[in-house]
N, C-alpha and C positions, 0 to 999 in steps of 0.2 A: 028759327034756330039760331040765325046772327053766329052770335059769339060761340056756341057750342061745333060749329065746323073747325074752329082754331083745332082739333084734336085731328090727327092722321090718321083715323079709323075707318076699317072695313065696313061697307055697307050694311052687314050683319051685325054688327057691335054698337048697341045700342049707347049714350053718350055717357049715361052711371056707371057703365063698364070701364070708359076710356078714362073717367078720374080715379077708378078704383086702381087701376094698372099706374096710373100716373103715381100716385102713393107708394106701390109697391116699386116702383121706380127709384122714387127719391127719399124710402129708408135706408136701402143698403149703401146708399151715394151715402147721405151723410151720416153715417156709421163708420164707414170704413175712414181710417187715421193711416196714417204709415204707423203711430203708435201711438202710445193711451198714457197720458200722465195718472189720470186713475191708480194704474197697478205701473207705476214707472221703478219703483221699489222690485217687484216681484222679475220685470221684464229686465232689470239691469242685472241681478241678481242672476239669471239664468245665462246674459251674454256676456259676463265678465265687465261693465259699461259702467261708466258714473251715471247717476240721474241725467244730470246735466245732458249727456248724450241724448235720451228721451225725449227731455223737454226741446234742444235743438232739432231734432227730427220732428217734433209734435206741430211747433212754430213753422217749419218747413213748409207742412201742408199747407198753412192756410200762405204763405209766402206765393206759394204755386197759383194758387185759385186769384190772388193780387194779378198776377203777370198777364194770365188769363186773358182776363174781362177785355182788356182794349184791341185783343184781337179777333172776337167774336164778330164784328160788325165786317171784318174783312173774310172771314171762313164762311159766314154764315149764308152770303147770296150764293155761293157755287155750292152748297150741300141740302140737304132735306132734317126733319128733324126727328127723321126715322134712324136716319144713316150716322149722325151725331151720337145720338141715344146706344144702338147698337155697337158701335164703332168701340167707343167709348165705357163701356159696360166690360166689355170683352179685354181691351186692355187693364183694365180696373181687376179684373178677375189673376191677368195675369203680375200684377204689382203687387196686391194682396198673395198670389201665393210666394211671392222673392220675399214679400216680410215676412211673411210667419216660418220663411224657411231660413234666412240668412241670420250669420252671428257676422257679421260685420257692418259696425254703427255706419259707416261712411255710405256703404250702397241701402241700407235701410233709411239715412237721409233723403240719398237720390231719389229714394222712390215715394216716397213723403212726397218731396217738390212736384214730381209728375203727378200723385192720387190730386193733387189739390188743383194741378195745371187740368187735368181731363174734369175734374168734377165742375168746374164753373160753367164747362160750355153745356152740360147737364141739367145742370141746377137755372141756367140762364134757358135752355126750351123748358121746363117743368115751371118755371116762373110763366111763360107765357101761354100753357096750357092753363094755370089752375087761376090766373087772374080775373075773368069771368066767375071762376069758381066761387071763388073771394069775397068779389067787387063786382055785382053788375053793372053798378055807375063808374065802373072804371075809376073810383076812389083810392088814391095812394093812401090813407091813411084805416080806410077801412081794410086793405089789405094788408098793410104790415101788421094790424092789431090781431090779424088771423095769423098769418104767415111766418113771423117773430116769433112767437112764441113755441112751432110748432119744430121750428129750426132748435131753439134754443132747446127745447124739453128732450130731440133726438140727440144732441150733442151731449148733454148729462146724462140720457144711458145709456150710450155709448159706453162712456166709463164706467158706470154702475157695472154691466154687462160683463163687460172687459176683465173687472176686478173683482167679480163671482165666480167666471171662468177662471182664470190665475189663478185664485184660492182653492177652491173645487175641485180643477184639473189641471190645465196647463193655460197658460197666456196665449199659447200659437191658436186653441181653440178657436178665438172673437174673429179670426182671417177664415179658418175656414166653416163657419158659419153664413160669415158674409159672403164668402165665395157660392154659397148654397143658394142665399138672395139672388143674388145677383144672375145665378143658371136662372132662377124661378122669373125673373124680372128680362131675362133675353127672352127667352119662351114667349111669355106673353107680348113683350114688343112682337116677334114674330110673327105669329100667330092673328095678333086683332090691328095692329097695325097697318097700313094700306101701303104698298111701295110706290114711291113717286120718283117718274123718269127724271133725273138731271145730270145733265154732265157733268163731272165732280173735275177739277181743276184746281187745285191750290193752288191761291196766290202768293205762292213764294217771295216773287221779286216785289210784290207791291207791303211786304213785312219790312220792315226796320230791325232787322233780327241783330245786330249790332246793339240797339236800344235793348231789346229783350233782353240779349244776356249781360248787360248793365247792369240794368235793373235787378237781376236773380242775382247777382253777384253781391248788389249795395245791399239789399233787404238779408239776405241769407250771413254777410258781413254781420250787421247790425245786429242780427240774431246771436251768433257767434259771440259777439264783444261781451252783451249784455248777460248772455246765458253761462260762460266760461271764467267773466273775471272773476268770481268770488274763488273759485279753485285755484285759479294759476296768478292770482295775487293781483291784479290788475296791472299796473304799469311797469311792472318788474318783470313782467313777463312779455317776452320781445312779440311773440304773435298778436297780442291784446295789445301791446302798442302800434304795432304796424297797421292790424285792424283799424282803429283809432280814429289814425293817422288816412289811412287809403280813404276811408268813407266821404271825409266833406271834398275830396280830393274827384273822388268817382260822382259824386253828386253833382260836383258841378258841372262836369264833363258830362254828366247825362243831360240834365237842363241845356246847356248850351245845344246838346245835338238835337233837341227838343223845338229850340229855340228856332235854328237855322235849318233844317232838315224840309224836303221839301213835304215829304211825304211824311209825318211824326209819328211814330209810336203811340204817344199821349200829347193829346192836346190840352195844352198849360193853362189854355184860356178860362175852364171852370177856377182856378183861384183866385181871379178876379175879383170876384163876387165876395161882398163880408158877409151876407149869409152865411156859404161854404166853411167859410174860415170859421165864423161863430160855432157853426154846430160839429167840425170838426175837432175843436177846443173843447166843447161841453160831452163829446162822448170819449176824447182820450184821455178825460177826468174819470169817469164813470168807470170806462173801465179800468184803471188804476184802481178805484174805488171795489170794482169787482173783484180785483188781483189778489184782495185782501184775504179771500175764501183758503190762502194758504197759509194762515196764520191760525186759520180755525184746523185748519188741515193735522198741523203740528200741536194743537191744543189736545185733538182727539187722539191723536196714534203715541205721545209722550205722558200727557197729564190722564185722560181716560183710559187712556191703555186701550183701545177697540182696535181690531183688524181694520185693515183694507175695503171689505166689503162696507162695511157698517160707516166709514170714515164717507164712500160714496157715496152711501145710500141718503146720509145728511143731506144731500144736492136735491133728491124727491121733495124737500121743502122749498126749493125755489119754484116748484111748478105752481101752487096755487096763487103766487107772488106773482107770477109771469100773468096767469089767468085773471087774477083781479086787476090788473095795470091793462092788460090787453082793454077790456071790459070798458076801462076807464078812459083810455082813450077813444077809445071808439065814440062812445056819449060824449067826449068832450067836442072832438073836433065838426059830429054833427050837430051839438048845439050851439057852441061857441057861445055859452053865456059869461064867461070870465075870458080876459085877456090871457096870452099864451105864455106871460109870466110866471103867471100862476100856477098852471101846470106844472112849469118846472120848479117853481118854488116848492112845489109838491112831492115833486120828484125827488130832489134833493133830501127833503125832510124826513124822506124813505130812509135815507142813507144816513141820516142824522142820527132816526130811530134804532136803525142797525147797532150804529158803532156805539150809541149809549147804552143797550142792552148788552152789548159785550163789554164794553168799558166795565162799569159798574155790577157787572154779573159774574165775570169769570173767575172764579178762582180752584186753587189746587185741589179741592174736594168736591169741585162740578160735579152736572149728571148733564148726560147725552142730551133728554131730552130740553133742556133748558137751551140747547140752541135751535130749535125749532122757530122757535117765534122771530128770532132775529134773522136767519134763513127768507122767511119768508118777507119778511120788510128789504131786506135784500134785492130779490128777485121783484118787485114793484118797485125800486127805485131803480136796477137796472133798466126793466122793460121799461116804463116811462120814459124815460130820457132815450133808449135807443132809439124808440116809435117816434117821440118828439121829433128829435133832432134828424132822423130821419126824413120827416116830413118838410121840414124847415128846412133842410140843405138844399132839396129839390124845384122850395119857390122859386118859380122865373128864371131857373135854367133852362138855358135851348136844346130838345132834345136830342140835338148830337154829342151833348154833352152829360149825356145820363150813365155810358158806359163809364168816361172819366170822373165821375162822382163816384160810383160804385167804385171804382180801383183807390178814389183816397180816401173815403170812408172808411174800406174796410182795409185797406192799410193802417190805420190810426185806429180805427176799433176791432181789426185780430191777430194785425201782426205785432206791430210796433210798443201799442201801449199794455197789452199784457203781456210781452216780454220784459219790458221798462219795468211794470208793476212786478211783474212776481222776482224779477232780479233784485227792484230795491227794498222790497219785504224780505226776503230771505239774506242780503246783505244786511240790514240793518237789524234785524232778529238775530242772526251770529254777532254782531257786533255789541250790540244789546246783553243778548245773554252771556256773555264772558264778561262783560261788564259788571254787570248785579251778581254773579257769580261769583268773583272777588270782592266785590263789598259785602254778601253776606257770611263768605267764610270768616271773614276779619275777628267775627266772631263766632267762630267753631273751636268754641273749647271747654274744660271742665268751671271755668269760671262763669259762665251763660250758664242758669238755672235752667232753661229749656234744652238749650243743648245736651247740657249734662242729663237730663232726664229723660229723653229721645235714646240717647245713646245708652242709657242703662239699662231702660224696656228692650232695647233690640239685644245689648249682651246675655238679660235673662231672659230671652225666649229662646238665643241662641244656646243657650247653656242649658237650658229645659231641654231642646232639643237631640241634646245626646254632643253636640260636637266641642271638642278640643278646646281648651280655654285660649289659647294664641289664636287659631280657626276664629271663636266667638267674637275677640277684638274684632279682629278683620272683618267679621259681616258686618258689623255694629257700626264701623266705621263707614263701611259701604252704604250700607241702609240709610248715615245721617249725609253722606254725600250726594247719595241718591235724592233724598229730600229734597237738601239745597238746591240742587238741579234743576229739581219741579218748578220750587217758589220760584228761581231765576226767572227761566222760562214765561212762566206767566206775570212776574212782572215786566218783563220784557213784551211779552204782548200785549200788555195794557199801556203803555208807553204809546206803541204803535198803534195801537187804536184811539187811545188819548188824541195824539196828535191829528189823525186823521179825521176825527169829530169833530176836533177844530178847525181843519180846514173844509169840512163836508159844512157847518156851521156860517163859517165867513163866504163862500160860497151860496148857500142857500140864500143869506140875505140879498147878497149884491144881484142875482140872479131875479130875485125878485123886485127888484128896481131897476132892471134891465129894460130898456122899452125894444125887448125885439121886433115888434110891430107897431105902427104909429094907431091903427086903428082897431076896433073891437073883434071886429068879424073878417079873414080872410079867404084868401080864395086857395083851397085846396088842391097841391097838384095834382094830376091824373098818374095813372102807372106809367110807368115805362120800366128797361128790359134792364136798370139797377136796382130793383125790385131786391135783390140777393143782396 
């Protein structure tokens, strides 16, 4: 049996039961958001909120789940992973009903920050039951190629989900739905799970809780800056300077207490390593590179004109992208017949692939389906490079330093850099389109033979129409500004994609002449409990 006792099951609960519960476990975990960018339109819309509020609460979660990780290793000898699970579920029930019940963004944050704080130490036993699952040989890379993608595909329909509910009926729905999991998922922990005597003790005084709320302080900061300047103007705006201002202020003061502390929060020693740092760099490109998914976002809800639903549902085409990269990796790292450049040169090429079928494909009379294909080259350069770089940060770290990989990993791949990313696409997109905006009104007038002929279709259809000849100006007028709007708009996304071919392009190369490894064939790390 070996590795299948890792599961805290009843003597009568045979071990296909105890992964089937493990599953039902860790859907409603990672489903449940404090909130859903998805239908962030429909959910601000209901609580009076800008986006911006959303997406701050959204980043929040995974901010929580960052903070998390370095404190497992001390919670985790005084409890059971019965007692985590349960605990844990139960408060999750109760955070999920304050979001779907509050209209105030501020405690809908707070509770974001907590869903994402209780879900890591979750997600970190569920990692430790399903890694046999996975991996018999206890292969890091065969398990992320499972694992990644399974993560990644719940996260997209999440919001799929989210934003059928919102359309359909109400947005509070997707809370309690998951509230419903999550009864269904205490039950069966209950139930087939085995209770194990331990004295439970928190170690309070051996926590750095000083560091802790530093840390939620600078990340949730950083959040704030990046998610708010575009509204409140950035530097004109005294909180967005102060922000600014406090972060490398508080960062250094966290480091320092890092530094001299007997007992540390984080131990600083994993950035030593130029691995670390390499494969840190090459996934808070990616994801920037990911971030870009909201530029298709505003292509389909402006220029297509499609609902919400149908905007999310576009995301169902990263799954066979995730699967085929999953697939690929897998074969790669058990054959090892090409150096590990090449993979990434691959990876990359993904993203190449992407931005030049959008570059050169979009314009103001698109059809939906034409971003399928780009979708999916998408999702194959994401997963590759996550699975890579995953694998590659972990060579030849000691593993006491597997939880502090995990906490800067996914600091730089889910808080940081798609915050960064979707702030400097949507700043640069409004800046963009008010730009091409005015260069193409320059010429809106009856001297432009197109213009003029735009404008004289739309006055006699208005005027067919039954209404008013002053009325007809006025639509006619509307309809060719309307136009111009569009064209902007996607010249302005082609700009931004432009750009970023270019640099997905000069990257690929250098990447591919990268000698991250001096020899052909490496030694693959085993799991450990950064696995998330």
């Amino acid at each position: 049996m070996g590795k299948k006792h890792d599961i805290p099951l009843r003597k009568w609960v045979p071990y296909w039961m105890g992964i089937v519960i493990t599953f039902v476990v860790m859907i409603p975990v990672m489903l449940l958001n404090g909130t859903y960018t998805g239908s962030s339109v429909d959910i601000s819309s209901s609580l009076g909120v800008l986006t911006e509020d959303i997406s701050m609460a959204f980043f929040a979660t995974t901010a929580g789940m960052v903070v998390a990780y370095p404190l497992y290793s001390k919670v985790r000898p005084i409890t059971t992973t019965k007692t985590i699970i349960l605990s844990n579920l139960t408060l999750q029930i109760l955070l999920a009903f304050i979001c779907g019940r509050t209209a105030h963004i501020e405690l809908l944050t707070l509770c974001s920050f907590f869903i994402g704080f209780l879900r890591a130490f979750v997600i970190i036993e569920i990692v430790k039951i399903l890694k046999p699952f996975f991996s018999k040989r206890d292969i890091r890379s065969e398990f992320y190629a499972f694992f990644y993608p399974l993560v990644f595909c719940l996260n997209q329909i999440s919001m799929i989900v989210t934003a059928a509910l919102a359309y359909h009926y109400q947005w509070q729905y997707m809370y309690y739905l998951i509230i419903g999991l999550l009864l269904v998922a205490i039950i069966l922990v209950l139930v087939c799970f085995r209770f194990g005597k331990r004295q439970i003790k928190i170690p309070l005084k051996d926590i750095d809780w000083i560091s802790v709320v530093m840390i939620s302080v600078l990340l949730l900061t950083i959040i704030y800056v990046v998610t708010y300047g575009k509204i409140r103007d950035w530097f004109d705006d005294p909180t967005i300077l102060a922000g600014s201002l406090f972060i490398p202020v508080l960062g250094w003061f966290f480091i320092r207490r890092q530094r001299k502390h007997e007992n540390p929060y984080l131990n600083l020693g994993g950035l030593l390593g130029h691995k670390p740092i390499i494969a840190y760099f090459f996934m808070a490109i990616t994801a920037v590179f990911n971030a870009s998914g909201l530029l298709l976002s505003q292509y389909s809800t402006t220029v297509l004109r499609i609902d919400s639903v149908q905007t999310n549902e576009l995301t169902l085409w990263l799954f066979p992208g995730y699967l085929i990269s999953a697939a690929i990796c897998y074969w790669w790292f058990n054959a090892q017949i090409w150096r590990f450049r090449v993979l990434i040169f691959w990876g990359m090429a993904c993203f190449v692939a992407y931005f030049s079928l959008l570059y050169f494909g979009l314009t103001p009379d698109g059809t939906y389906e034409f971003l399928y294909l780009p979708m999916i080259f998408r999702g194959m350069g994401a997963m590759i490079l996550f699975i890579a770089f995953g694998v590659f940060a972990a060579e030849g770290l000691h593993p006491r330093l597997t939880l502090v990989n995990a906490f800067f990993m996914i600091t730089v791949r889910g808080v940081l850099s798609p915050a960064i990313g979707s702030s400097f696409f949507s700043n640069m997109l409004y800046r963009f389109q008010q730009k091409n905006l005015m260069i193409l009104s320059e010429g809106l007038d009856m001297q432009n033979p197109l213009s003029a002929s735009r404008y004289s279709q739309s006055l006699n259809s208005a005027l067919a129409q039954g209404h008013p000849l002053t009325e007809a100006h006025q639509l006619a007028t509307q309809a060719l500004y309307n136009s111009t709007q569009i064209q902007a708009l996607v010249v302005s996304i082609k700009q931004l994609i432009g750009y970023m071919l270019i640099a997905a392009i000069v990257i690929m190369v250098i990447s591919r002449f990268t000698p991250f490894h001096k020899t052909l064939k490496v030694a693959v790390p085993r799991t450990g409990e950064d696995m998330v």
